[in-house]
N, C-alpha and C positions, 0 to 999 in steps of 0.2 A: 217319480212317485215311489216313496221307499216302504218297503214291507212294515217298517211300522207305524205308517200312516194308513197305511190300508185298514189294520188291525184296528187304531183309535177311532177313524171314520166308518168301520162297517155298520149299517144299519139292517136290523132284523126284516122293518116291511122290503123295503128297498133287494132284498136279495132272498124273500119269501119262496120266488120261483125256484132261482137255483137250489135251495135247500129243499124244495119237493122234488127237484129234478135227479137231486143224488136218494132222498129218499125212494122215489119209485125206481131207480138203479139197484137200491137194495133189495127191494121186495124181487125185482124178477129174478138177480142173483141166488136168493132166500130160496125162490121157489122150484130154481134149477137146481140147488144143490138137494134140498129138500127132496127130491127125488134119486138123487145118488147115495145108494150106501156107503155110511161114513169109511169102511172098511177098503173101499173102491178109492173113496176122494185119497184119503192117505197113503194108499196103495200108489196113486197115479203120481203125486207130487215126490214121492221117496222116490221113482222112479225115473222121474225127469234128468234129464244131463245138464246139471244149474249153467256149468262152466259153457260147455257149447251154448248152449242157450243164451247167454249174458252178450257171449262175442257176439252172434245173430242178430240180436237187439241194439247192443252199440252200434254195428257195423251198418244196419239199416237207419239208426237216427242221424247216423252224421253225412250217409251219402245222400239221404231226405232234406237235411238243412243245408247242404250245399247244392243242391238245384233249384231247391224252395227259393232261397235269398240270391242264387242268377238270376232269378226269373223276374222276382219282383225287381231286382235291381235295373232290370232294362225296361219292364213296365213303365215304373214310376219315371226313369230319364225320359221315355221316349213318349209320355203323355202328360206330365205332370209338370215336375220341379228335379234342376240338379241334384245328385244326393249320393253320397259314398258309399261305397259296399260296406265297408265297415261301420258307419251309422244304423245301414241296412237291415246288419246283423243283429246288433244290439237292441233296436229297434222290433225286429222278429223274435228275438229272443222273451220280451217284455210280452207280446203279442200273446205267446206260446201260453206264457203263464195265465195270462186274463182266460185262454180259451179253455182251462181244464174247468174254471167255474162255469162261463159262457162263452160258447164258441161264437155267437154271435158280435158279444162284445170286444170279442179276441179282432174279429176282423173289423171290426169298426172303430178299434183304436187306433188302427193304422190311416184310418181317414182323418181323425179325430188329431194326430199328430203332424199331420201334413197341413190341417188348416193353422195350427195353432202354434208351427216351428216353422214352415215352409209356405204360410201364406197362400194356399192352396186353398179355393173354396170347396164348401166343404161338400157340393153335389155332385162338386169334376172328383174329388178324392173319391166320392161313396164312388161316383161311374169307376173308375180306374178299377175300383174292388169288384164292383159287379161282374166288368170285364173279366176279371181273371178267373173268377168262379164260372162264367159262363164258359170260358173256354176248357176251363178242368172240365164242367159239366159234356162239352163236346167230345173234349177226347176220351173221357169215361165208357158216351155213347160209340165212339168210333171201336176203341178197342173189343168193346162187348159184342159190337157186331161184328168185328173177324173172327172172333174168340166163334161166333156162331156157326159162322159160314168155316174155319178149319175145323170144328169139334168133328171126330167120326168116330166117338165113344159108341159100341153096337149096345149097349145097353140102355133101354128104356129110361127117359127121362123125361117126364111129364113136366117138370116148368120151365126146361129149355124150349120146348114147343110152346109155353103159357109166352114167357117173353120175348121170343122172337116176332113179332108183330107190333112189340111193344116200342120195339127199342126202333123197328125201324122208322115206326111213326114219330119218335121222338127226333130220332135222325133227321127225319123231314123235316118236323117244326123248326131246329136249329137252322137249316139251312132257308128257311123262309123267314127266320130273323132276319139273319145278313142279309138275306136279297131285300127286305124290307127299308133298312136304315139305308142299304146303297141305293136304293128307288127315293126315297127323300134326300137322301145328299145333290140328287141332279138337280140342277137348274131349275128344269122346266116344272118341277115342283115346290119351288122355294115360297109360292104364294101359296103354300097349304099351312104353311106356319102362322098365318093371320085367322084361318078360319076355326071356330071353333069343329069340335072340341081338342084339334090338333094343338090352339093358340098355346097354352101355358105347360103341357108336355113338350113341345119342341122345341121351347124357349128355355125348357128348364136348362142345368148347367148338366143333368143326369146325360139327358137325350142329347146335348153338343157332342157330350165323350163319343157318343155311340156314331152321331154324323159323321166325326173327324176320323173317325180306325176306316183305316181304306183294306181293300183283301187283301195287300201285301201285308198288312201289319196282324191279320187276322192269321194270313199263311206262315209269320213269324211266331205270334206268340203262341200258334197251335202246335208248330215245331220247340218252340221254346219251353211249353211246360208237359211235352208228352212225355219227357225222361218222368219228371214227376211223378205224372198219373200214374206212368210207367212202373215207378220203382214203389208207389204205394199199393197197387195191388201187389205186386213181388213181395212186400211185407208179410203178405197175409202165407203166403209159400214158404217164406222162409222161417217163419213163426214152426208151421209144420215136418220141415225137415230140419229144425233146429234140437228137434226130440226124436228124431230116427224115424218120421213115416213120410211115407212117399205120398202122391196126390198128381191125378196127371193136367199139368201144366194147361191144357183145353179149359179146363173146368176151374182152374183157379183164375185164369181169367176172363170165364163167363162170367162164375157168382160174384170175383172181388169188387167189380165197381159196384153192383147190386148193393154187399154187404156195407162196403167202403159208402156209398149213400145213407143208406140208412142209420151208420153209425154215427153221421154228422149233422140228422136233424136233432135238432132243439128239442131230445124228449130224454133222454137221459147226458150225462157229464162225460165226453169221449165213446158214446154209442156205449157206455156199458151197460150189460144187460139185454139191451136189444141185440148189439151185436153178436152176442152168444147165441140166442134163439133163432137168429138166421142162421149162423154158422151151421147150426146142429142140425135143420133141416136140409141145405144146401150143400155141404162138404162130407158131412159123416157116412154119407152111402161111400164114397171116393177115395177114401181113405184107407192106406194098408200099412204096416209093418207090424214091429216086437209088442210096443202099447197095444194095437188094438187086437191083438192075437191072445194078450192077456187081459184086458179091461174092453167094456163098451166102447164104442166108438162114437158115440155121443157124448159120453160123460169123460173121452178123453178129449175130443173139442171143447167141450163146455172150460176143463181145468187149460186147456191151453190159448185160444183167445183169451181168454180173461188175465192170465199170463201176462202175454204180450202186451196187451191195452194198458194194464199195470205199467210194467217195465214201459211203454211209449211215455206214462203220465209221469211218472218219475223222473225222464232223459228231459220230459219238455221241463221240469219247475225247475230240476237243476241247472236247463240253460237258464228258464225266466231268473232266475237267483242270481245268477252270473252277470246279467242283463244288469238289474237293480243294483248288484254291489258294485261295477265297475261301471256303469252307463249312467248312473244318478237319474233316470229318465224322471221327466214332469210332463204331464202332457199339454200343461200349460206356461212349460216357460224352455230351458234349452235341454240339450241332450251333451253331454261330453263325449 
């Protein structure tokens, strides 16, 4: 699908949502800067070390895309359809660009391309994708609860106590998934797939995915994207010592799966906007160096997420562009 079909085909109702979605990205933008003196905002950005900064930003989207597309690439062999790294790529790279309008549609075009290149139906594709989010969502919760049990920051921090109970119930739930779909995959329960309201959920092709992942493949892929999750909260660290301030390593990976969630629901385009308002309440007490010794410490998170999220939105369309000029993708016919 080439960029200027996309262009001829866009329709105004059809992408109504997305364009409220970057509009309400704008207001909350609007209404954080709106409280920064202009004198401050210019002050922070004349300040910034573009050069450092730029490397930090490269140097995280290409070690991000090269775990990102292992991952998927043993995914998809080991549940799916044969498929080349290199298709992979090209393939993720297409993905990347859908997800700066809609992140939803981002990851549902990779289902969407598996039914319609790789004859893959299209509920084992969506399962395949579910899976992999469920398991980012796992290791999120895993790391947030070490991140709890090492933190022995002595100073008061009232929503590390808020989500500690939060996370380990979440914990819970995860692991009474798994024990759930491995209690239906036995035998001795295989007659509950006729009864309702079990009948047409576990018949679906969604609920096969989830019967067929045995715990070794669960103990793979949990190993297999926690470099990932890994290196996407590091993001958020490295965003911060890319401008000279420190932040101790506890606390960036208490709030980054927090923040890193939030910025990936469906309410603004790359968590802009939101992401900033968490940043500012969750990082800004934590935070030291030159920037914050001469500016607020809020209003220098607020100019530097916003920053980074940029430079992220930027690194994804120039892959998605590369994707489109040399991969001719169609989601309905082949891929080169």
């Amino acid at each position: 699908m080439r960029l200027s079909h996309l262009l001829r085909t866009f329709n105004m109702k059809k992408h109504l949502t997305n364009i409220l979605s970057w509009a309400f990205a704008g207001l909350i933008l609007a209404y954080l800067f709106s409280k920064i003196p202009l004198d401050q905002v210019q002050g922070i950005f004349a300040s910034l070390p573009l050069g450092r900064f730029v490397f930090f930003a490269v140097f995280y989207f290409v070690v991000m895309l090269f775990f990102d597309v292992a991952g998927l690439h043993w995914l998809l062999n080991r549940f799916c359809t044969p498929i080349k790294l290199a298709e992979i790529l090209k393939l993720r790279g297409y993905s990347y660009l859908v997800m700066i309008l809609n992140y939803a549609a981002g990851q549902g075009s990779l289902a969407l391309y598996l039914k319609k290149k790789k004859q893959v139906p299209l509920f084992r594709a969506l399962g395949a994708v579910m899976f992999f989010n469920f398991i980012d969502l796992f290791n999120l919760f895993t790391i947030t609860f070490v991140a709890l049990l090492l933190d022995n920051a002595t100073k008061e921090d009232p929503i590390k106590t808020l989500l500690a109970p939060w996370i380990t119930v979440l914990l819970v739930l995860t692991f009474l998934w798994i024990v759930f779909w491995r209690v239906l995959s036995a035998e001795r329960f295989s007659h509950w797939q006729h009864k309702r309201p079990f009948c047409w959920f576990l018949k679906n092709d969604m609920a096969h995915f989830f019967r067929e992942v045995t715990l070794s493949d669960y103990l793979k892929a949990w190993l297999g994207r926690l470099p990932t999750c890994f290196w996407a909260i590091l993001g958020l660290y490295f965003s911060i010592i890319s401008v000279n301030l420190l932040m101790p390593l506890a606390k960036v990976f208490l709030y980054g799966p927090l923040i890193g969630l939030v910025g990936s629901l469906p309410i603004t385009p790359a968590g802009l906007g939101t992401t900033q308002i968490l940043s500012v309440k969750l990082l800004a007490p934590w935070v030291s160096g030159p920037l914050v010794d001469r500016f607020d410490a809020a209003h220098v998170i607020v100019a530097i997420t916003l920053l980074w999220g940029v430079a992220n939105l930027v690194l994804k369309a120039l892959m998605g562009l590369i994707a489109l000029a040399f991969g001719s993708y169609r989601l309905t016919g082949n891929a080169d």
